[in-house]
RODO-2510 file (C-alpha; in nm, 4 decimals, decimal comma):
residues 495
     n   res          X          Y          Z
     1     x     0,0000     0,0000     0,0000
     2     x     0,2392     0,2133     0,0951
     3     x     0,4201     0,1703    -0,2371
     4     x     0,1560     0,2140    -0,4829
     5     x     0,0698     0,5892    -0,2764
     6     x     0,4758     0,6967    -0,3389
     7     x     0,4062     0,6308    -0,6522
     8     x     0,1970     0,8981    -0,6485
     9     x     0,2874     1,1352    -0,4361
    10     x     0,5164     1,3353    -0,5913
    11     x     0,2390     1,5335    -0,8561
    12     x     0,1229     1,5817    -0,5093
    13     x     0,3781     1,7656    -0,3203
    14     x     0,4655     1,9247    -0,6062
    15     x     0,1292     2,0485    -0,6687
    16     x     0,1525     2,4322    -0,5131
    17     x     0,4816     2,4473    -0,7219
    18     x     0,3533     2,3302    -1,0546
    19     x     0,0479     2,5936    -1,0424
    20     x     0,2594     2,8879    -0,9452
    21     x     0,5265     2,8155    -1,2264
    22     x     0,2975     2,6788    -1,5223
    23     x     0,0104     2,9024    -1,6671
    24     x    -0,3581     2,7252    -1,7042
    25     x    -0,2338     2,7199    -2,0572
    26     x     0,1072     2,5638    -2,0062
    27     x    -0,1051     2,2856    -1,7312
    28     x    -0,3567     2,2397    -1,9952
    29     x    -0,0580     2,1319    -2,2372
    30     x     0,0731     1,8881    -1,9588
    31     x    -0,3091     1,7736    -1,9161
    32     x    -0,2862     1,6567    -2,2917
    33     x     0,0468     1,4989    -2,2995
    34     x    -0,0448     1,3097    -1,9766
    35     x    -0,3741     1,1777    -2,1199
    36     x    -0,2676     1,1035    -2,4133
    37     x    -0,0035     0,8958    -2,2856
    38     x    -0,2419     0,7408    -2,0656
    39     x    -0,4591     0,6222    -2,2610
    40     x    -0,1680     0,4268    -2,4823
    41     x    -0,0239     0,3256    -2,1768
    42     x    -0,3306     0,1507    -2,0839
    43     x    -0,4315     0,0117    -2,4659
    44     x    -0,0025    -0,1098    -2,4232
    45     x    -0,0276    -0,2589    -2,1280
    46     x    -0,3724    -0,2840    -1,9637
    47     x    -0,5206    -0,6094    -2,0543
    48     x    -0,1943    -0,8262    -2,0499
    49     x    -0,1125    -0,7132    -1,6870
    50     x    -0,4317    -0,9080    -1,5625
    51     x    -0,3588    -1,1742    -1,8458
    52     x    -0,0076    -1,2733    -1,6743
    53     x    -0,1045    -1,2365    -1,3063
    54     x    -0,4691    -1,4991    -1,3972
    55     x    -0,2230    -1,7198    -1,6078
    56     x     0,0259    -1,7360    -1,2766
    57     x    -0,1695    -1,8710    -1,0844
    58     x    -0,3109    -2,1567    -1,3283
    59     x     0,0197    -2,3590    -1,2179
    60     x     0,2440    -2,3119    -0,9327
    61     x     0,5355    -2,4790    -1,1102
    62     x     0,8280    -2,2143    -1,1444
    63     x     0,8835    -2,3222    -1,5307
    64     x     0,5284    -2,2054    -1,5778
    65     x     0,5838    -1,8869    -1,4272
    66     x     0,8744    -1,8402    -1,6477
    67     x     0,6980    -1,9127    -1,9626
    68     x     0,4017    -1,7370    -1,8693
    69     x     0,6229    -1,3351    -1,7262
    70     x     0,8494    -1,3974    -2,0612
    71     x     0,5833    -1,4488    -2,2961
    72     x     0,4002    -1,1257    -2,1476
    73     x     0,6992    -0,9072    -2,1367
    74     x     0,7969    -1,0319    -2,4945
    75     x     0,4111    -0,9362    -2,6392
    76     x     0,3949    -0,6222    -2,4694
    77     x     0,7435    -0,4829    -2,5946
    78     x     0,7243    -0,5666    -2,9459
    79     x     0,3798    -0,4614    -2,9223
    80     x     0,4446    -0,1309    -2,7647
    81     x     0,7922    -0,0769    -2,9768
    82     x     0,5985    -0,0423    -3,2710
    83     x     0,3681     0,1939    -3,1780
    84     x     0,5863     0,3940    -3,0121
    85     x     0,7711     0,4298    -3,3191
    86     x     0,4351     0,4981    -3,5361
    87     x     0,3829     0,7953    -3,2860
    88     x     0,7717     0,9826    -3,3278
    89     x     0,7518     0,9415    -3,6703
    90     x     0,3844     1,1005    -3,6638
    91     x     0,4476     1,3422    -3,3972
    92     x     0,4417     1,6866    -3,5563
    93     x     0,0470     1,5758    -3,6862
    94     x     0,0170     1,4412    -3,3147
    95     x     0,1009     1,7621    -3,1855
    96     x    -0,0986     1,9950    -3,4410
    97     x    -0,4051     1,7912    -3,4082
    98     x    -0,4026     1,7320    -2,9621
    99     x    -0,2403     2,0425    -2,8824
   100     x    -0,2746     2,2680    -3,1424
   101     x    -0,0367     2,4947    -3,3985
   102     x    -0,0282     2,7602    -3,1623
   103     x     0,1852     2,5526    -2,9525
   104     x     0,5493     2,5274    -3,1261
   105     x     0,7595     2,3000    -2,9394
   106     x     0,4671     2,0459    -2,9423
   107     x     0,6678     1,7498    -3,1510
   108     x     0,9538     1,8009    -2,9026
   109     x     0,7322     1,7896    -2,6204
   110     x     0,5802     1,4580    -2,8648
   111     x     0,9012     1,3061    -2,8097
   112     x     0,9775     1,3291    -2,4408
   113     x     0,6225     1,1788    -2,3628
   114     x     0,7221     0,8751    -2,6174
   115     x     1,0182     0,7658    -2,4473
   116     x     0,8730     0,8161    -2,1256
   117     x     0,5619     0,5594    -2,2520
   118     x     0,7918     0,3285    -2,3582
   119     x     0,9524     0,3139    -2,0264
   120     x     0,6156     0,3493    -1,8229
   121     x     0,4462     0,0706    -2,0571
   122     x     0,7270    -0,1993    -1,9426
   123     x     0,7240    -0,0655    -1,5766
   124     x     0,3841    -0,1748    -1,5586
   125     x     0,4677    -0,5613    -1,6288
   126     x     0,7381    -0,5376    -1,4278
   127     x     0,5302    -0,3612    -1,1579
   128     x     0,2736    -0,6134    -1,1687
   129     x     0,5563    -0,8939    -1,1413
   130     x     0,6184    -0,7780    -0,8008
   131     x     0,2517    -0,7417    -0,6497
   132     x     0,2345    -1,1070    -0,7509
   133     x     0,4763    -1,2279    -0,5897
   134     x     0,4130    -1,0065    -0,2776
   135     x     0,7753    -0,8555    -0,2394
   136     x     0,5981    -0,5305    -0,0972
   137     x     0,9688    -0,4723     0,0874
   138     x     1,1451    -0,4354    -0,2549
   139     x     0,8629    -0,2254    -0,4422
   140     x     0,8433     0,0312    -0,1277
   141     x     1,2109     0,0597    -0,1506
   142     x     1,2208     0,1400    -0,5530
   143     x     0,8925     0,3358    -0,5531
   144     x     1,0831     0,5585    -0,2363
   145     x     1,4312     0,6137    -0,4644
   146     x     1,1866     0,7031    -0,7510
   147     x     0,9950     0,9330    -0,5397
   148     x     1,2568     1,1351    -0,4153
   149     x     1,4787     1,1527    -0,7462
   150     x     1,1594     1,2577    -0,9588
   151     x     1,0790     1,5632    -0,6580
   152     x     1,4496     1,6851    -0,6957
   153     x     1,5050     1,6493    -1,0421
   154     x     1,1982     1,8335    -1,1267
   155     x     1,2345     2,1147    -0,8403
   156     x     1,5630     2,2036    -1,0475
   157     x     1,4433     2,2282    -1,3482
   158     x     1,1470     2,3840    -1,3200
   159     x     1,2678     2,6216    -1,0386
   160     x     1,6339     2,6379    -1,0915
   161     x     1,6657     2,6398    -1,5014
   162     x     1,2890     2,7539    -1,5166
   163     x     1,2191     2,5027    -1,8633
   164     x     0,8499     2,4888    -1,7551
   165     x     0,6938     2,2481    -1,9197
   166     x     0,9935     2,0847    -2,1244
   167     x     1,1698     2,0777    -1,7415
   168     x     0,8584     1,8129    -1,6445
   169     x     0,8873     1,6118    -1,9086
   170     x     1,2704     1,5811    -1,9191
   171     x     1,2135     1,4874    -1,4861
   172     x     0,9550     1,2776    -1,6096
   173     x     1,1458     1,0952    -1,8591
   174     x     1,4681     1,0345    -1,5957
   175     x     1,2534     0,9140    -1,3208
   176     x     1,0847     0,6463    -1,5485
   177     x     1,4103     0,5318    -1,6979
   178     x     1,5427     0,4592    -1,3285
   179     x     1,2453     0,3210    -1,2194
   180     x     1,1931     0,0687    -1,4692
   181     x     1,5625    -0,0027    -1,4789
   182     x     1,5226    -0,0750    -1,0951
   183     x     1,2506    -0,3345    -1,1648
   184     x     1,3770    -0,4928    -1,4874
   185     x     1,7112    -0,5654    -1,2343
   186     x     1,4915    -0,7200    -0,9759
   187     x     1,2680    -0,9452    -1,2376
   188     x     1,6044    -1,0734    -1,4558
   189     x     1,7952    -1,1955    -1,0914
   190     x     1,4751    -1,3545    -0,9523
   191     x     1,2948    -1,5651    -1,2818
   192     x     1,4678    -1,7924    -1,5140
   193     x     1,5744    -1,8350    -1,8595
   194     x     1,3878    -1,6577    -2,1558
   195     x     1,0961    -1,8787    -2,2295
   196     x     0,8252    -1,8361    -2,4617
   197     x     0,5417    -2,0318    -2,5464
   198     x     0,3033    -1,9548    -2,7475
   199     x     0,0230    -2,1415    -2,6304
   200     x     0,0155    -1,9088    -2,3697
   201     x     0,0618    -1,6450    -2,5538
   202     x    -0,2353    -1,7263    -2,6970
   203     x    -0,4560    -1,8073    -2,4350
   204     x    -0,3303    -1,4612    -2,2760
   205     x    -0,4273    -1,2827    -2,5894
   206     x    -0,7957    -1,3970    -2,5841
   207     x    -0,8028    -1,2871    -2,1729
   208     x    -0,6527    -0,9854    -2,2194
   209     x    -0,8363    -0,8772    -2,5842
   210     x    -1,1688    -0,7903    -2,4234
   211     x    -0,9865    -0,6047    -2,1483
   212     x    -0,8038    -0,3894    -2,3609
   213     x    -1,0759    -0,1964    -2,5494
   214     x    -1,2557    -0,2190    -2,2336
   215     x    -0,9457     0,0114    -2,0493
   216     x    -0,9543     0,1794    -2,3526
   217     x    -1,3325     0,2853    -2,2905
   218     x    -1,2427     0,3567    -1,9656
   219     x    -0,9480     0,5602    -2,0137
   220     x    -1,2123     0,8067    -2,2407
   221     x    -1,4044     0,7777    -2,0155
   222     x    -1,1730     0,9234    -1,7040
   223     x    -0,9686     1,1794    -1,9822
   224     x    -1,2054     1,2645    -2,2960
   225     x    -1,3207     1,5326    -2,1422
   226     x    -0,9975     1,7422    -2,1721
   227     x    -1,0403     1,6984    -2,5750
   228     x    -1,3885     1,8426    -2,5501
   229     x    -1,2857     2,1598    -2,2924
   230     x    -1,0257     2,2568    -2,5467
   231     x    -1,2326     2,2275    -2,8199
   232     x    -1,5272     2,4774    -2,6828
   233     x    -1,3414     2,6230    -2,3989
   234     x    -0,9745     2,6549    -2,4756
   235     x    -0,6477     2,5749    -2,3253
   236     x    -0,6946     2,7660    -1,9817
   237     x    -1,0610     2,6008    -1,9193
   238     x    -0,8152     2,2514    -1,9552
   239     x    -0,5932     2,3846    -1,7173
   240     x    -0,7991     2,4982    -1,4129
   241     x    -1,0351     2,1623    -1,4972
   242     x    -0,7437     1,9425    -1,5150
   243     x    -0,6288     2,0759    -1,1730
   244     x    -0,9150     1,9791    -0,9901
   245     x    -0,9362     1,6336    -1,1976
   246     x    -0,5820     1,6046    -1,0788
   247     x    -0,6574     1,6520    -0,7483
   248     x    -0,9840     1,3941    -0,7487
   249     x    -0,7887     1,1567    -0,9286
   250     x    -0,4579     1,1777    -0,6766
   251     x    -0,7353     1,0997    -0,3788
   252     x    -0,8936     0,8396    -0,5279
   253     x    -0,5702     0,7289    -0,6302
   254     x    -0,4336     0,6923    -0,3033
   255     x    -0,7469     0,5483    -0,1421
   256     x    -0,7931     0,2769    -0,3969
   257     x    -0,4509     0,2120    -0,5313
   258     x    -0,3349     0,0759    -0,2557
   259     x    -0,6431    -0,1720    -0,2401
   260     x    -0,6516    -0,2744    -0,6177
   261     x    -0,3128    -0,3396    -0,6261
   262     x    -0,3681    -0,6887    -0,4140
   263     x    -0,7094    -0,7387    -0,4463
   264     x    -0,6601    -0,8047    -0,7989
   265     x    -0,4329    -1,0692    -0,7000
   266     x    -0,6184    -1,1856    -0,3704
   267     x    -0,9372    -1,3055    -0,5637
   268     x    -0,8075    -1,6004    -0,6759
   269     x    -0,6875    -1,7229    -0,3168
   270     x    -1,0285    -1,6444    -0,2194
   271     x    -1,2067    -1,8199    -0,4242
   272     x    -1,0523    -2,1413    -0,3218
   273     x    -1,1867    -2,0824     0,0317
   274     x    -1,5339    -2,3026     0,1152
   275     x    -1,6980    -1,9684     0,2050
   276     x    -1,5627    -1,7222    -0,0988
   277     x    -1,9479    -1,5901    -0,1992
   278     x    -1,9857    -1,5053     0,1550
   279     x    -1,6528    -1,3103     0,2084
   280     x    -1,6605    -1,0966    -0,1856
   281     x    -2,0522    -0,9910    -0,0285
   282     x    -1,8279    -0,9222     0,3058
   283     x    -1,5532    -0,6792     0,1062
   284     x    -1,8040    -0,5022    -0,0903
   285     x    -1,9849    -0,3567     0,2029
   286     x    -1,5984    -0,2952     0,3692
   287     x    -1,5088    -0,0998     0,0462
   288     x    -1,7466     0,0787    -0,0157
   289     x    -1,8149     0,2096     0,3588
   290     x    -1,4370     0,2778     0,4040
   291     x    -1,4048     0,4312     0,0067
   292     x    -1,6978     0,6112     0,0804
   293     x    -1,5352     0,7577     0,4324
   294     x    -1,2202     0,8587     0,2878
   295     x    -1,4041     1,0506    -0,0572
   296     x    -1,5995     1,2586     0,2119
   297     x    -1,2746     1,3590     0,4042
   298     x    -1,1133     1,4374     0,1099
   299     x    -1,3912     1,6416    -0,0100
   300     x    -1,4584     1,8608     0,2849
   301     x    -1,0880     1,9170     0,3340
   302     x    -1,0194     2,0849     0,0201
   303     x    -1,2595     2,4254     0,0737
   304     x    -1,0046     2,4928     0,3379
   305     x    -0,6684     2,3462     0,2578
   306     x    -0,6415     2,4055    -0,0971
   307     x    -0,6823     2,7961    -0,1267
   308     x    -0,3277     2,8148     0,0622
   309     x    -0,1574     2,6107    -0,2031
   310     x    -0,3125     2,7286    -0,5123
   311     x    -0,3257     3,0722    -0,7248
   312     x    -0,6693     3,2765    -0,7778
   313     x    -0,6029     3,1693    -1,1137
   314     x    -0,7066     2,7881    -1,0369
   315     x    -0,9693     2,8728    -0,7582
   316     x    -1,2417     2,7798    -0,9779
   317     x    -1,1474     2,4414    -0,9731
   318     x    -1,1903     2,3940    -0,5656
   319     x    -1,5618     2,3335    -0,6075
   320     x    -1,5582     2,0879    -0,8803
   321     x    -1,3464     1,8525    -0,6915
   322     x    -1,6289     1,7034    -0,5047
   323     x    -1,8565     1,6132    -0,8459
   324     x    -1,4711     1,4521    -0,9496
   325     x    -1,5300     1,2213    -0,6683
   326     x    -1,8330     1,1242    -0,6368
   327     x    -1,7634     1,0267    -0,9855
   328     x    -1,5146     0,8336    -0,8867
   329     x    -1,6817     0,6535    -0,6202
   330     x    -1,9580     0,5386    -0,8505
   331     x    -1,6660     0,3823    -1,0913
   332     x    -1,4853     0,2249    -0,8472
   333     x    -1,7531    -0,0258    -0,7760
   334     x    -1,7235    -0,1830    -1,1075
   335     x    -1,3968    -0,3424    -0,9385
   336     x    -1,6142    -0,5515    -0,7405
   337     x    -1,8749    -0,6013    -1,0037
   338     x    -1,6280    -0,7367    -1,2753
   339     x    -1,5030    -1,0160    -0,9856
   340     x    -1,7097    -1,2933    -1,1637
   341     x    -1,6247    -1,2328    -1,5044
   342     x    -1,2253    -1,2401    -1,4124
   343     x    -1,2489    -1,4971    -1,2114
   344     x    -1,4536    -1,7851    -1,4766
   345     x    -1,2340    -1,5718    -1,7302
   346     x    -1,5027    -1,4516    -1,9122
   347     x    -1,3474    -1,0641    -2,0054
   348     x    -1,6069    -1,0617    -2,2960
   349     x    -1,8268    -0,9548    -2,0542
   350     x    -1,7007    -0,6618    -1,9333
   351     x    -1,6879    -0,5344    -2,2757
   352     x    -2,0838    -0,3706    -2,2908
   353     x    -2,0887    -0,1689    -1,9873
   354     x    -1,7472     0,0168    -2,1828
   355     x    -1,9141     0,0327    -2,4723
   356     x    -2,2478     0,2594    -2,3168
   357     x    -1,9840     0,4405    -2,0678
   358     x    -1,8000     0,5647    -2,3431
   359     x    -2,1493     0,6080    -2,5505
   360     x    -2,3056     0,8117    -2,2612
   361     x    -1,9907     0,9997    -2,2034
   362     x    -1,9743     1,1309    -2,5581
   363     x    -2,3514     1,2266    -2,5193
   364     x    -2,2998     1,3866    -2,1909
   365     x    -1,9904     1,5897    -2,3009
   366     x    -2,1598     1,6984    -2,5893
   367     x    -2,4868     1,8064    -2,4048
   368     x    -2,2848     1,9325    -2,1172
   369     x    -1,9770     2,1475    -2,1548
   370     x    -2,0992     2,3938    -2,4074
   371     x    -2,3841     2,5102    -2,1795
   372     x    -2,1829     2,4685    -1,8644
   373     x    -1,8466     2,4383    -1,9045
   374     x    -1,5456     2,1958    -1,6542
   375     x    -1,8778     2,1518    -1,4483
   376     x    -2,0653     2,0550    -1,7506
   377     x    -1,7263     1,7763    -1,7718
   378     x    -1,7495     1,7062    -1,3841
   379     x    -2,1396     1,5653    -1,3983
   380     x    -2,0783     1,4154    -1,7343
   381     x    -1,8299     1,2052    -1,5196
   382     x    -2,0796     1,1484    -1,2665
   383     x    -2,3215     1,0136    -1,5899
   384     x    -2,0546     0,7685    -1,7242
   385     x    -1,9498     0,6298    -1,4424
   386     x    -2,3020     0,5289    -1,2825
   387     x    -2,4027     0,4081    -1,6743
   388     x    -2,0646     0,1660    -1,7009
   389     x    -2,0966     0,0200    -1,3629
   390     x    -2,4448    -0,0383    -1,3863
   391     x    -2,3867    -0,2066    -1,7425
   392     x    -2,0928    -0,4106    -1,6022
   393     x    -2,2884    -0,5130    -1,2946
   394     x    -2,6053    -0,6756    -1,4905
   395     x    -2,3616    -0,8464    -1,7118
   396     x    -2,0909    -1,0394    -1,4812
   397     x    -2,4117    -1,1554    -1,2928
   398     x    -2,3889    -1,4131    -1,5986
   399     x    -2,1482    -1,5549    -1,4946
   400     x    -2,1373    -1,5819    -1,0911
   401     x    -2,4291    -1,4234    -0,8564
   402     x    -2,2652    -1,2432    -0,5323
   403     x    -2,5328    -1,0842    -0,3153
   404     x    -2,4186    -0,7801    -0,2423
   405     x    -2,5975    -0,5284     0,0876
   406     x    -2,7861    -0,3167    -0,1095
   407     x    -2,9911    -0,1584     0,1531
   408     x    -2,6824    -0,1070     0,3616
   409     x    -2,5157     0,0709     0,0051
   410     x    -2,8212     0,3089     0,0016
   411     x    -2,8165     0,4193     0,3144
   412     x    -2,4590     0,4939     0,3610
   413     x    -2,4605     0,6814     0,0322
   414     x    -2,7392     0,9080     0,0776
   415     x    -2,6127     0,9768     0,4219
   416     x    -2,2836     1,0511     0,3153
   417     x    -2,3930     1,2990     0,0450
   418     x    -2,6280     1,4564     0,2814
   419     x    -2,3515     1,5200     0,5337
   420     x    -2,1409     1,6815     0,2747
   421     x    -2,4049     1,9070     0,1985
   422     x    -2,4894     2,0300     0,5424
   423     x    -2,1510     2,0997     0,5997
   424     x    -2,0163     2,2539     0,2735
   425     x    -2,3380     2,5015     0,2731
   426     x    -2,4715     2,4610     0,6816
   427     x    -2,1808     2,5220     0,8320
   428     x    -1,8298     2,5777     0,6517
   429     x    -1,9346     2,9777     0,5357
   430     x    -1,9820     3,0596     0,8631
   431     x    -1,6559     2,9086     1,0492
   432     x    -1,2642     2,9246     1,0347
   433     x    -1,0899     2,6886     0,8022
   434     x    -0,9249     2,5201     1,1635
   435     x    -1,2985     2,4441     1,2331
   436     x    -1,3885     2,3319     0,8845
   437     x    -1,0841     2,1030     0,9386
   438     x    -1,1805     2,0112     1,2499
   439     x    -1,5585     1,9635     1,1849
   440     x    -1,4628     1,6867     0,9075
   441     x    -1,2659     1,4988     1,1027
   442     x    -1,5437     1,4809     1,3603
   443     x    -1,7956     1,3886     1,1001
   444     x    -1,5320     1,1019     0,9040
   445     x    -1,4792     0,8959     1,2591
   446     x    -1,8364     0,9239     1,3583
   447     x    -1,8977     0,7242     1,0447
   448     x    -1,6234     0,5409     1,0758
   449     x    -1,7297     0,3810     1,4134
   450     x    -2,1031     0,3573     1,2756
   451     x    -2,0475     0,1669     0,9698
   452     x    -1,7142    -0,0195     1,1121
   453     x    -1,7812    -0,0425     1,5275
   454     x    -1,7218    -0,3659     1,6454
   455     x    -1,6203    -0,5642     1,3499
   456     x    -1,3543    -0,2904     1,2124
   457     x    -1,2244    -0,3640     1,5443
   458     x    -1,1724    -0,7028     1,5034
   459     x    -1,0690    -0,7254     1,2192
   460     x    -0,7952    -0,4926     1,3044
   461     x    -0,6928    -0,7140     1,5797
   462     x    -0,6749    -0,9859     1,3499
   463     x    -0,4867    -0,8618     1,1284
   464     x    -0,2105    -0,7254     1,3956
   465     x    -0,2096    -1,0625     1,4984
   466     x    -0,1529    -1,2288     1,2357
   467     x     0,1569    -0,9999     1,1715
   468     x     0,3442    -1,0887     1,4534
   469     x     0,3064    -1,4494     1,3893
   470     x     0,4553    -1,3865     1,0899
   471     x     0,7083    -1,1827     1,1884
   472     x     0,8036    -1,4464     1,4738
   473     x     0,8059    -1,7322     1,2137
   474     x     1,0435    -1,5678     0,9764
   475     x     1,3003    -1,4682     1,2665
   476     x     1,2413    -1,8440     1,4141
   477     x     1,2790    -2,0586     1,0779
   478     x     1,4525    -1,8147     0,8327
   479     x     1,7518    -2,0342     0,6675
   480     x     1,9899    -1,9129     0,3730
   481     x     1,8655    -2,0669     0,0551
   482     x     2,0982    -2,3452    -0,1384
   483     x     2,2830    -2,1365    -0,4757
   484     x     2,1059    -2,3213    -0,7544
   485     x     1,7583    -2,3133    -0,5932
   486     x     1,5112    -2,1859    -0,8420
   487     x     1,3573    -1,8411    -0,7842
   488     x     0,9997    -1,9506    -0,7101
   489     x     1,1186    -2,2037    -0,4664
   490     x     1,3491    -1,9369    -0,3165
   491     x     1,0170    -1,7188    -0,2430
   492     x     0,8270    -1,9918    -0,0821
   493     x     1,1364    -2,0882     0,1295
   494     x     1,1102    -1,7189     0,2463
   495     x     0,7489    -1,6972     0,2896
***
């Protein structure tokens, strides 16, 4: 967990920086870049990271796992080596057509963001290598170095050499290089020879087929919007928009990350447990209490916080941030929804509910943003999100029925949304920004013990538990491995 939010962090803490240096216009430019290399990224790399960590666990034999990492890594670079080059050799069109002619180092900028999805699109296999194997110690450690280089690097050239936007891309494009470097070290001393097989490749190709148009989707889904704002509203509009996006997105990021990350990988131990219907019903009332928590913490805090760390410039984009996340709380249900279909490996049904989110976010954008704007692109969001869940919800049912606590859902929902209300309009205009601070707080715990009490407690306890005995097995039994022992029997010796 702690990993996956360093990761993160640095757009972060370098937030109050990045909007007194860069101009809405100059933040609208990095808005494009970054969604447009998202959205390759994901169309790169998307569907085959859940295709290699399903097809690990079909075997536990460490040949398999050979064949199965090699064959993914092999696919994904040729795969994204070719594209990549497509893109640099089309990059002055890129540039004219996403960020317009008025901007005139656009193919340069073109380039940096190239190399840097090269580099991000094998980091991603890599990254997944490690959650799957559980070496959290290792990925905290390389996600730290990465953290701390990227702040630094960037701080000087932005601040120091003041390159504005060519100085992110260029700190961009160094951090990624040592990052992936970092990881591509770690996965060639710990798996064996290069293997391929192509049977698997296959079989990963039809898993992982349905799953990329269906990140796809969802990538225009999250990003789109920017495209539409710059159309009918202009660079700036992208800017202040893309700010509070930013800042929606970095929450949710770092409340759901962190989750994702190994409950993508956890499914499949529990559903080899007697009881696993039982305990996904369980989680989904857990995640979305605790999501739903952490969403209305972050969204109170903002009014107060954020006006210290931001220009006037950006202040329009303070009240848009809560729309951004209740957004994002309706899509991050679909992770629990799409459980059946990934675990009978039936992807093909996740495809609909992408096809009417991206149908109903076109439609929404369209309808929305010329009469109102980034808040006509905020509740288009809001649209999207409850359409593709929805879809993907009513489909997976087909293949495996998990009862989830709709009544309990409701409730907490509707009260959660109410209490923002009250607060944000009740009481927040009439009290300090300490109070406003301290009046959330208040408010998150009181939930907190409501929806948690008791069994938040215990399970707590458990888990603490459960720690130490772990902790006193591996200082009790630890022994150094033999030389030639084969990496996946060297992990289980250490587990």
């Amino acid at each position: 967990m702690i990993g996956q939010i360093l990761t993160r962090l640095a757009s972060v803490l370098l937030l109050p920086l990045y909007t007194k240096m860069l101009l809405p216009a100059d933040y609208g430019v990095m808005a494009i870049l970054d969604l447009t290399a998202a959205i390759l990224s994901t169309f790169l790399a998307g569907g085959m990271v859940s295709a290699v960590t399903r097809h690990h666990f079909d075997n536990d034999n460490g040949r398999h796992h050979d064949k199965v990492w090699w064959t993914g890594m092999s696919m994904v670079g040729c795969v994204c080596t070719v594209v990549c080059l497509m893109m640099f050799l089309g990059r002055h069109i890129l540039a004219d057509v996403t960020l317009g002619a008025e901007i005139s180092q656009g193919a340069w900028f073109y380039t940096l963001t190239i190399a840097t999805l090269w580099l991000t699109v094998i980091g991603i296999i890599l990254d997944s290598y490690l959650r799957v194997i559980k070496w959290s110690g290792v990925f905290v450690v390389i996600s730290m170095g990465r953290l701390l280089f990227n702040i630094g690097l960037n701080v000087w050239l932005l601040v120091g050499l003041k390159m504005g936007v060519e100085g992110l891309l260029l700190g961009n494009l160094a951090a990624t290089f040592l990052h992936t470097a970092a990881l591509a070290l770690v996965f060639l001393r710990t798996r064996g020879a290069f293997s391929i097989d192509r049977k698997i490749g296959r079989e990963m190709l039809t898993f992982a087929a349905p799953l990329v148009f269906a990140a796809i989707a969802g990538m225009a889904m999250h990003e789109a919007d920017r495209y539409f704002l710059r159309i009918w509203d202009g660079l700036p509009a992208v800017g202040v928009y893309s700010l509070a996006h930013k800042i929606g997105f970095a929450v949710h990021t770092l409340c759901l990350l962190p989750f994702l990350s190994i409950w993508h990988v956890a499914i499949y131990d529990i559903e080899r447990m007697p009881d696993s219907n039982k305990l996904f019903t369980k989680m989904f009332g857990w995640f979305t209490s605790g999501l739903g928590i952490l969403l209305l913490g972050a969204s109170l805090t903002v009014h107060p916080v954020l006006p210290f760390l931001t220009p006037d410039t950006y202040g329009n984009a303070i009240e848009m941030i809560s729309v951004i996340l209740l957004g994002f709380f309706v899509f991050a249900l679909s992770f629990m929804f799409e459980v059946p279909s990934l675990l009978t490996k039936r992807t093909r049904l996740m495809v609909p509910g992408s096809i009417v989110g991206l149908v109903v976010n076109i439609a929404a954008n369209f309808v929305l943003i010329p009469q109102m704007g980034p808040w006509g692109a905020a509740w288009a969001g809001v649209l999207t999100y409850a359409a593709y869940s929805g879809t993907v919800l009513y489909c997976c049912r087909k293949a495996m029925v998990i009862e989830y606590p709709w009544l309990r859902f409701c409730v907490t929902l509707v009260a959660l949304c109410s209490t923002y209300v009250g607060l944000r309009y009740g009481v927040f205009p009439s009290v300090e920004p300490l109070a406003q601070i301290g009046s959330s707080v208040v408010v998150c715990a009181a939930f907190a013990v409501v929806l948690f009490g008791r069994e938040g407690l215990d399970l707590a306890l458990e888990a603490l538990a459960k720690l130490k005995l772990k902790r006193a097995g591996n200082t009790s039994v630890a022994e150094p491995a033999a030389e030639n022992t084969a990496p996946d029997e060297e992990l289980v010796s250490s587990s």
